[in-house]
N, C-alpha and C positions, 0 to 999 in steps of 0.2 A: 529744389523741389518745393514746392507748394506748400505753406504750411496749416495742419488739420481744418483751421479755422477757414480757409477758402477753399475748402471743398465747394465742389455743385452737386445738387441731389441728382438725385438720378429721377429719369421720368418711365423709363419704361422698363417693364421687369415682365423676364421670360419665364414662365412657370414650364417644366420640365413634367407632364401630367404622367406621361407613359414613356418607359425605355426601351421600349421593345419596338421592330418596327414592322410590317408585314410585306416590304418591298428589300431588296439587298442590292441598292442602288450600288454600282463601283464606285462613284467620286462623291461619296456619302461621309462626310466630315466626322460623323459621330461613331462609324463603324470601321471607316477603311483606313484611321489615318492613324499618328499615334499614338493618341490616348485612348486606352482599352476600358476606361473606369468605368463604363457602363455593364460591364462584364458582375460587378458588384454592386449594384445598384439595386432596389425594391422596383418590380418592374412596374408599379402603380404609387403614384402619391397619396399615403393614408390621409384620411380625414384632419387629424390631429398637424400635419403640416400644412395642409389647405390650410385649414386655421390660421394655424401661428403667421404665414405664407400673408394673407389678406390681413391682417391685425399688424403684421412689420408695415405692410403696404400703406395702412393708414395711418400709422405713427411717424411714418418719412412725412407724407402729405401736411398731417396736420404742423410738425413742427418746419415746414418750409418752406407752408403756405397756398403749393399747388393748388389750382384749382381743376387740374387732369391729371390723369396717369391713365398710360398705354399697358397692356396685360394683354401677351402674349401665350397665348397655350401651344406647345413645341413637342417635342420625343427627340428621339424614335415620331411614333405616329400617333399624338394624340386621341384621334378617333378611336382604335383601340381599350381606351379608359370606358369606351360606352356612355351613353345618355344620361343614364341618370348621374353616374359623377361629374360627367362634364356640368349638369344641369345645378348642381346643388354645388361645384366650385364657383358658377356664375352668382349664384346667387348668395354662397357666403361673402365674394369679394364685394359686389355690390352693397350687402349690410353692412360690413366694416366702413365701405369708404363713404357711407349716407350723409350727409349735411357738409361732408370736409372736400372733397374733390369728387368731378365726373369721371366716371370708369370709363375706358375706350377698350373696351374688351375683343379680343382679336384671335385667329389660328389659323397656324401653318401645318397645313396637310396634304396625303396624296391625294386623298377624294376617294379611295376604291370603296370604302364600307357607308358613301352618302346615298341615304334612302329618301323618299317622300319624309319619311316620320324626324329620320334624322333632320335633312332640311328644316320642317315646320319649328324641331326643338331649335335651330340655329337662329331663325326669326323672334322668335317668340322670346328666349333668353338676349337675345343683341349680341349675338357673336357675331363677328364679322371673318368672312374665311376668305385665304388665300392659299389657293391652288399652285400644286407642283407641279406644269406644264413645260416642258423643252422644245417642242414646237411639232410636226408632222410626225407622222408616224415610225419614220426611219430615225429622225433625229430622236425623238423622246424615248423609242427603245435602245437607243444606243446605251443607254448609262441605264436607264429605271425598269430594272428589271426583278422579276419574282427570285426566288429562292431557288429554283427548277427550272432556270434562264428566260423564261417567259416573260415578254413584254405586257406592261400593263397600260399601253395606250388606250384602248377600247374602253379601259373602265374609266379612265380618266377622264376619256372625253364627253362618257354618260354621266359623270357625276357633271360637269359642267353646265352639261343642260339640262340636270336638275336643277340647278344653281340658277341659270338664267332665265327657269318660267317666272314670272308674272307674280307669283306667291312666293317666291324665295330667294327675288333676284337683292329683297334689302340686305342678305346675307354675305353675299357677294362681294368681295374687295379686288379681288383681283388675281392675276397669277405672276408666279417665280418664274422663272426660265434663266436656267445655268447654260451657259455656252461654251458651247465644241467648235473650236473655228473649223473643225472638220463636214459640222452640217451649211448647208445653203442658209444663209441670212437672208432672203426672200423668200425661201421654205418656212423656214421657221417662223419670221415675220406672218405669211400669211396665214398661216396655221392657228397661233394664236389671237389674232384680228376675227377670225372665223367664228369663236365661242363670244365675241363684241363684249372682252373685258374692261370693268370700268379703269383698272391700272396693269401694266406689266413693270414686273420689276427683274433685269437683266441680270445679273449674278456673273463677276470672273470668277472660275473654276479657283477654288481654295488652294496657295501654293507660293511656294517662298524660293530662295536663294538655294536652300538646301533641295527641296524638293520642288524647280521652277515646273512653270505648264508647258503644255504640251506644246506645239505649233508647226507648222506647215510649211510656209514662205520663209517668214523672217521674224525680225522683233518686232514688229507690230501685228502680227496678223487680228490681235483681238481688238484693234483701235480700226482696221479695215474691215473687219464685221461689225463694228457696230456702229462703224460711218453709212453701214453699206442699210442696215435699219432706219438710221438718224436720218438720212433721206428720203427711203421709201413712206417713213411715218410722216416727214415733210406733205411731198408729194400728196396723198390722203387726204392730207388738211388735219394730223393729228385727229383722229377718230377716238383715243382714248390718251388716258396719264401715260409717260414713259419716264421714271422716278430717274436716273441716270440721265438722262441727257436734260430735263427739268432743273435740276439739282445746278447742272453747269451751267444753264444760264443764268438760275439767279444769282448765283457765286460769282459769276462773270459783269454782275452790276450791283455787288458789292452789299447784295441782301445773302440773307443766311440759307445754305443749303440745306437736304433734307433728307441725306442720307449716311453712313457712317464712313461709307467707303470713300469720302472726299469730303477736304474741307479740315477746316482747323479746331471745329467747335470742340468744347470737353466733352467725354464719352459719358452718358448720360445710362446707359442698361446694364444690367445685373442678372446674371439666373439663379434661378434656385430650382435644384435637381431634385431627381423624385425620394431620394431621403433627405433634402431641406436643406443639405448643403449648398451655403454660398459661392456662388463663382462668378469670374470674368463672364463676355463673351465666349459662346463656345466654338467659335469656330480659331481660337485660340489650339483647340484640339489637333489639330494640325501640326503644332510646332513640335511640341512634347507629351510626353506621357507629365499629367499632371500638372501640366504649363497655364489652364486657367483657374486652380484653386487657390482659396485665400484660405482655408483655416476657419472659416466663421460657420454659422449655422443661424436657420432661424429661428429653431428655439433655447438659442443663448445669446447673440448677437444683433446689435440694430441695425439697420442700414449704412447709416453715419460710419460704426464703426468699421464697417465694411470698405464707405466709401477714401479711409487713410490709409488701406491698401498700398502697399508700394505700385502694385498693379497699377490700380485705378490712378493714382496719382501722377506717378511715370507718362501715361498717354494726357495729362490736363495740361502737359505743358505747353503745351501751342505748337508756335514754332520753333522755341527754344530745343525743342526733344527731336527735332529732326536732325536728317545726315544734313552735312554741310553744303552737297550735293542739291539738296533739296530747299535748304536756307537760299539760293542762288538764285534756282528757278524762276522765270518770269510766270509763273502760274500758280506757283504755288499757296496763293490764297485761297483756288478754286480746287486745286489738286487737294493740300494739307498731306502730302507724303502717302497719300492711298490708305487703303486698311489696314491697319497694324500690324495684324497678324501676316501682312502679303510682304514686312519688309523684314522678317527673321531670319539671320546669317549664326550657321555655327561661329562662336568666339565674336564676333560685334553684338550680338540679340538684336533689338529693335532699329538700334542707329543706325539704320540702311537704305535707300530710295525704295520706292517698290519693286517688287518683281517684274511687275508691269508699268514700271516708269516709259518708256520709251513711248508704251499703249496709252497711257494717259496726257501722255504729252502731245501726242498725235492729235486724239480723240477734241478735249477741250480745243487745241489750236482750228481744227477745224470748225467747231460749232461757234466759238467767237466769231470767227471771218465770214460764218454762212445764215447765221442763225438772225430771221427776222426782226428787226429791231422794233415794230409794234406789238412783238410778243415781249418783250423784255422792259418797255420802258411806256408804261399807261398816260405818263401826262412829263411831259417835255419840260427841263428845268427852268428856263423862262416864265411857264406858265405858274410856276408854282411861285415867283416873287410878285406876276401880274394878277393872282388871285388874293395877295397878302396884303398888295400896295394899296388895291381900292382906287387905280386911276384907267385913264383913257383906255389900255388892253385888256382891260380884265373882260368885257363882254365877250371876244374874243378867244379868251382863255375857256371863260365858260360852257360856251359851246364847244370846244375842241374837249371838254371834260363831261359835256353832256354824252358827246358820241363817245368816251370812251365807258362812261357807266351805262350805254345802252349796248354797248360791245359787250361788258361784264353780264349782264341780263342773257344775253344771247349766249351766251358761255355756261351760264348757268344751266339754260333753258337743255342748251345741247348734252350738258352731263347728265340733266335727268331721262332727256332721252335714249342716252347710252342704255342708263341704267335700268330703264324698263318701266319707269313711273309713266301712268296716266293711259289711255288705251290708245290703240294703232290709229282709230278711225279721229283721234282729234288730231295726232300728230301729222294724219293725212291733211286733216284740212288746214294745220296750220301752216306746212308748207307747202299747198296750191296759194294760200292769204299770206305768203312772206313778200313784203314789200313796203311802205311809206303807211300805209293805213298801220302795220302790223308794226312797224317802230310807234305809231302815237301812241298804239295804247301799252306798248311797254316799255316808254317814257311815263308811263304812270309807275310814283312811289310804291303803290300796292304789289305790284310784278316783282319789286325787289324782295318788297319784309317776307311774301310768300314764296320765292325761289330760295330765297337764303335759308328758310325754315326749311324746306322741303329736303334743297341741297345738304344739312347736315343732319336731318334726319337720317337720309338716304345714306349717308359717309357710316354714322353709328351703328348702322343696322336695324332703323327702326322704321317701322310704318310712317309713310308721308300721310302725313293731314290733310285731308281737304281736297283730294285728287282730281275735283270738280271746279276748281278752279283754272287746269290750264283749257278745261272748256270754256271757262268763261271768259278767258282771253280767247281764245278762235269765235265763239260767238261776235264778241265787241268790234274786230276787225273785219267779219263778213258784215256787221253793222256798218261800221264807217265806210266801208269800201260798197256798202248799197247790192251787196250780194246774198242770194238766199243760202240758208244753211243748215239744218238739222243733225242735235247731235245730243248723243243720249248721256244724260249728267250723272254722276252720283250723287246724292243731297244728304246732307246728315237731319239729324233733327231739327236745328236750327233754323232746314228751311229758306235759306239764302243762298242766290249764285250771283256772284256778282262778276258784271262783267265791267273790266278796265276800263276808267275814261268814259263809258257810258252809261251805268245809273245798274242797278240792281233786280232783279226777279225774286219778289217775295212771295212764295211758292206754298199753298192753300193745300191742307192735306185730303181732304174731300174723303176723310173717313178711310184714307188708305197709312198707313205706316209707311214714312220717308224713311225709315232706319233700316228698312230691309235688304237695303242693300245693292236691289235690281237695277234703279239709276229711272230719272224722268226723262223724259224725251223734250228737247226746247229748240225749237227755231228762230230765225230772222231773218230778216228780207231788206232789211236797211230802213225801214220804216219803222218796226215796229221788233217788241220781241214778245214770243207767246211760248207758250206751252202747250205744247204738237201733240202731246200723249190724250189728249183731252181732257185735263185735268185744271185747276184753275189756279189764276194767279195773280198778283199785279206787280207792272213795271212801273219802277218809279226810277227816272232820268236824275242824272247828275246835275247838280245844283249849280251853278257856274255866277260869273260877277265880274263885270269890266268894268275898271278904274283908271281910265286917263290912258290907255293901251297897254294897262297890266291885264291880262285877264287870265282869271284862276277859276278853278271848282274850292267849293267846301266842302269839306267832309267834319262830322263830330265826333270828336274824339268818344262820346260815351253812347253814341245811337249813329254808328257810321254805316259802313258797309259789310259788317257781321251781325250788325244789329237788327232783332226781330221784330221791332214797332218800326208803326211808319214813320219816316221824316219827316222832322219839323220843318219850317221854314227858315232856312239858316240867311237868305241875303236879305231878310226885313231887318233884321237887327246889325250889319254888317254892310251895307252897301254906301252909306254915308259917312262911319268913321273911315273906313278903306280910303274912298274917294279924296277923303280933307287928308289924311295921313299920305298919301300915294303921291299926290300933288306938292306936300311941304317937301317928300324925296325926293321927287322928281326938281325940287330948286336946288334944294341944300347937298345932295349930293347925285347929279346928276349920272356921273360912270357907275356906280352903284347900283342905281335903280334901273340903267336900261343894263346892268347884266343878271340882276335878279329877276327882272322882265325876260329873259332868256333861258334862265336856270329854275324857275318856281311854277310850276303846275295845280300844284295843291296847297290849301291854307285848313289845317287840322285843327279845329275850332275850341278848346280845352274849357273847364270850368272854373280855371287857376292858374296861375302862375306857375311856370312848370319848376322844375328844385333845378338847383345851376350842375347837380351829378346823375339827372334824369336823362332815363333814354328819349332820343329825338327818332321823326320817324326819317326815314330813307332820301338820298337827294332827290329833291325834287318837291319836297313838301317844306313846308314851315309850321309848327307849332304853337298858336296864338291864343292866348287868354283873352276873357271878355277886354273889349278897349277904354283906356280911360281917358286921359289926354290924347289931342292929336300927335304932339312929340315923344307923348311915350310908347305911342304905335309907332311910331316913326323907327322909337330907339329900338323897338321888339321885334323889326322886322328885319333890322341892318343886324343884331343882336343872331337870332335865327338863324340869319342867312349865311353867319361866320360860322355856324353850328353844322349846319347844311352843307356847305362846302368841305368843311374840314372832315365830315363822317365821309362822301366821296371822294378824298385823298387816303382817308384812311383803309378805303375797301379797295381801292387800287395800290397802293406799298404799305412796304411796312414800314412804320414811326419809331419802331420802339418797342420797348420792355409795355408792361401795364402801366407801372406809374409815370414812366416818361411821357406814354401817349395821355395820361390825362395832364401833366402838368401841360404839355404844348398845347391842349384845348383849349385847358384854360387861359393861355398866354396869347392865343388866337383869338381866343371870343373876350376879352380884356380889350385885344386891342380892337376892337370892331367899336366896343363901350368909349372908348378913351376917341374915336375920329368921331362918332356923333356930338360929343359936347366939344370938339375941337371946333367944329361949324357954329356954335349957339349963342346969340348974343348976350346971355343973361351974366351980369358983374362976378358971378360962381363958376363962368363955364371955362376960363382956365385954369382954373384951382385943380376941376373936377380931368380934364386931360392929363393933366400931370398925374394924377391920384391914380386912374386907370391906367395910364402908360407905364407908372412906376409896379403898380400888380402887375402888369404882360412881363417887364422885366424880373419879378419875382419870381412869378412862375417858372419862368428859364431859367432862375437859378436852382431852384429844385430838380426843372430836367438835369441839368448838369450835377448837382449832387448823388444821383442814382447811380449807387455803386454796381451794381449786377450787371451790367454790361452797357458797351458803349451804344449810345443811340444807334437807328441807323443812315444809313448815309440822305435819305430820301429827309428823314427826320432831321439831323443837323442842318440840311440845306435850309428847309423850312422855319428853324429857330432863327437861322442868319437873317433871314426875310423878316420874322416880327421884331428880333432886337432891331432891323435898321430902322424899321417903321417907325416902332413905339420911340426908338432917340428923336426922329425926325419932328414927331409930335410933343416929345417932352421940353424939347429945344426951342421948337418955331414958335411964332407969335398966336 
């Protein structure tokens, strides 16, 4: 067993608000199975454990480093607690966890008691809620019923689409759905698709060795319902998240999965019930009466001490703590023996396959052999030693990495339209304008830094910024494509819409208040772009500069495209160093320059030298300080452009832990440093390859040093790629 000292903190903690529930679901873990403890429970969490509750929360954090913690609010039925204590627990947790980590504040409900008001409090505080849905009306009353046998579908389905207007849809996470191989999985399927959830998360019925599930056919019948899903969501074109069958694919390419029910990670959640007692997972409740208590409390108890639990420690074993059964398996890296509590045997306890070994064995074998391999794998491992090396394929590589970050864009763009950001009539026009126009302008950097802000706005439950911007993309595109187009903008005070790729509309208040709210009316016609409302304005076009067949826009980093003055003239001071710098690239390292000629759209004009642990903007840009030498524009472009690349490897897999992913930047853009003076005549320029080459390999010794866990696979491939490089150059002449 593990000893104290290798514990893992825990990141998400279930707060336990109400015990009481106002549904008497049968397959309800907390009521029907056998642990009664709720029976003796405070049916509301006092203040004084809120307290202590968020104050344990922030003392894990501060001493472990987190920079997030997940805070789930649970019962019985949360809602029950009412408003104002939900409102004033959100916001004790938020004060405690202030300057130390982000709260991802979250809750599991049925939805019956969601009102307009209750909604607005959900947005307003950043709760994010996830609904208890089982699918059409037959299947969801089969289990989730009132007190008085009464089905509560009807209200379920009203809270939903309160959840999913326009004002409350940032609330909205998603819904649960426990499965009955006994209902239709295209019923259920299309039931839940209907309320157009941003995620479904599938749930096996809670149920072990002693008390196995139900079933119909045979031993899989829950691995042929949820094949019979995993296809239908296929088919669709995945219209929303489906956490379970997501989970298997990336497990299935050896990135980390992301849900408990599969997979070998350590168990990372903890509850505290509504007297502040500490415990396991609760769906431990199942096994025994008392089978998830530790004995701790939060107002005597830290986390830590929690976390040397026999419990807790017991499941950190990996693979060691499985049945032997399960040590064998060819899957079991993506399985990891099921949920813990699915493999408890009177007289063996946990060392057991699961319940639903057979089902999961099914389940994964099928999604490996069917499951689309450009969902699974963003950039081809070839490509990733042709983007390292700097020779003849790397253009090549480039582009098959540009299409896959304007795939990522498009991914993006589609979840916010799931989730209801932006209004109907832009998303109309921007799919009549989907085509070659609509990819250029979202091959512009700006489409990324504002999807990715929007997108996790939208994730936390917060208000998206700037809503007026995916008009300014549909505008830009009826621009390029020379088609007329009117569409009425939001504007904040600032005044600016800017449209992608094509120059900005700074937008004249004419004595009216832009903050109001109503939104300007702006057209175009491929000529020109105005403002339709009769209000006044001016366009000012994107700056652009061709050097030798580079051709880029500029943008200024400190008066760009949010900036409220007009533009300066950015290519009087920039079209001659470019031109002499672009040309020395263009000899000294030719495959370089024609794939940053492929990959570089925008040059972000800075007033400085940016710091070597500054954020860069999105692929697709480069970052450039006033120019000095023509070689030191040279070194700052090839310098950038390892920066540039490496942030679009890093938003398609994952690298790593934090520190690992900054040691390999480092060790990336080292070696970008070390092949420019490897090209340079000056009697110091081998000195200085060797010096750089030797930092790339430093820095990989730090990845490697990173005790918290092993890189990942995408990552270790990439370190292979800069050690051979940097040998190559520390060796060669």
């Amino acid at each position: 067993m593990p000893a104290p000292e290798a514990i893992r903190p825990f990141r998400q903690f279930v707060m336990k608000v109400h015990s009481r529930c106002d549904l008497a679901c049968d397959h309800c873990y907390v009521y029907r199975h056998a642990d009664q403890s709720w029976r003796r429970r405070p049916r509301v969490m006092a203040p004084r454990i809120v307290r202590a509750t968020a104050e344990r929360i922030a003392e894990h954090a501060r001493a472990h480093r987190l920079k997030r913690v997940t805070v789930v609010l649970h019962g019985g039925e949360p809602l029950l607690a009412g408003p104002e204590r939900l409102a004033a627990l959100a916001r004790e947790l938020r004060r405690s966890l202030d300057g130390i980590a982000v709260l991802d504040l979250r809750m599991q409900t049925n939805g019956l008691l969601l009102d307009d008001d209750f909604c607005a409090l959900l947005v307003r505080e950043r709760i994010h809620v996830g609904v208890s849905l089982d699918g059409d009306r037959a299947s969801h009353d089969r289990h989730r019923v009132r007190a008085d046998g009464s089905g509560s579908y009807d209200d379920t389905v009203r809270a939903l689409r309160l959840l999913g207007q326009a004002a409350h849809r940032p609330a909205f996470a998603g819904l649960l759905c426990t499965i009955d191989v006994h209902n239709d999985p295209d019923a259920v399927y299309g039931a839940l698709a209907e309320v157009r959830p941003p995620r479904v998360d599938f749930l096996l019925p809670h149920a072990n060795w002693d008390h196995p599930p139900p079933r119909v056919q045979g031993t899989t019948d829950y691995a042929d319902w949820l094949i019979t899903a995993y296809e239908r969501w296929n088919t669709d074109d995945r219209p929303f998240s489906i956490r379970v069958f997501e989970s298997v694919e990336a497990a299935a390419m050896g990135e980390p999965g992301f849900t408990e029910a599969l997979g070998l990670g350590s168990p990372d959640l903890l509850v505290i019930e509504t007297d502040g007692a500490i415990e396991q997972a609760d769906w431990l409740k199942t096994v025994a009466e008392g089978a998830p208590e530790t004995g701790y409390h939060v107002l005597v108890n830290s986390f830590d001490e929690a976390a040397r639990h026999t419990g807790f420690q017991a499941r950190s074993l990996g693979l060691d703590g499985l049945a032997a059964q399960c040590r064998a398996c060819p899957v079991v890296s993506i399985c990891g023996g099921g949920l813990y509590g699915h493999r408890y045997r009177s007289g063996t306890g946990f060392v057991n396959p699961s319940v639903y070994c057979a089902d999961l064995l099914k389940l994964i074998q099928h999604i490996q052999s069917t499951a689309p391999t450009t969902q699974l794998l963003a950039v081809p491992p070839d490509d990733i030693g042709a983007l390292t090396a700097g020779g003849a394929p790397e253009r090549a590589a480039v582009l098959r990495l540009s299409k896959a970050q304007l795939d990522l864009r498009r991914s993006m763009l589609a979840y916010l339209n799931r989730a209801g950001v932006g209004s109907e009539e832009t998303w109309q026009a921007l799919l009549k304008l989907d085509g070659p126009d609509l990819d250029l302008v979202l091959a512009d950097p700006a489409v990324h830094s504002w999807a990715v802000t929007a997108c996790s706005a939208e994730a936390r439950g917060q208000a998206v910024p700037d809503t007026g911007f995916l008009a300014g993309v549909a505008l830009a595109a009826a621009f390029r494509s020379g088609r007329h187009l009117e569409l009425t903008v939001p504007v904040s005070t600032r005044a600016i819409l800017t449209l992608p790729s094509v120059g900005r509309l700074r937008i004249l208040p004419n004595g009216v208040s832009l903050s109001s709210g109503k939104g300007i009316r702006v057209g175009t016609d491929g000529g020109r772009v105005w403002r339709a409302d009769g209000g006044g304005a001016i366009w000012e076009p994107v700056q652009s500069l061709s050097a030798g067949g580079f051709e880029v826009r500029l943008e200024s980093s400190t008066l760009g495209a949010t900036g409220a003055g007009a533009l300066p003239d950015l290519t009087a001071a920039w079209r001659r160093p470019l031109e002499a710098a672009w040309g020395a690239l263009s000899r000294q390292h030719p495959h370089q320059a024609a794939a940053l000629a492929a990959g570089v759209t925008t040059l972000v004009l800075l007033d400085s030298e940016p710091a070597q642990d500054a954020s860069r903007p999105p692929f697709g840009a480069l970052a450039l300080a006033p120019p000095g030498t023509t070689q030191d524009l040279v070194l700052a472009l090839l310098r950038e452009w390892q920066y540039a690349k490496f942030a679009a490897l890093r938003d398609l897999h994952d690298l790593g832990g934090t520190g690992q992913e900054a040691a390999l930047r480092q060790a990336y853009v080292h070696l970008a440093v070390a092949r420019v003076w490897h090209t340079r005549p000056e009697p110091t320029a081998r000195d200085l390859t060797v010096l750089w080459g030797k930092r790339s390999l430093a820095a990989l010794d730090v990845l490697a040093s990173e005790a918290d866990a092993a890189p990942a696979p995408t990552g270790l491939r990439l370190a292979a790629e800069i050690r051979a490089a940097a040998d190559s150059l520390i060796a060669g002449p």
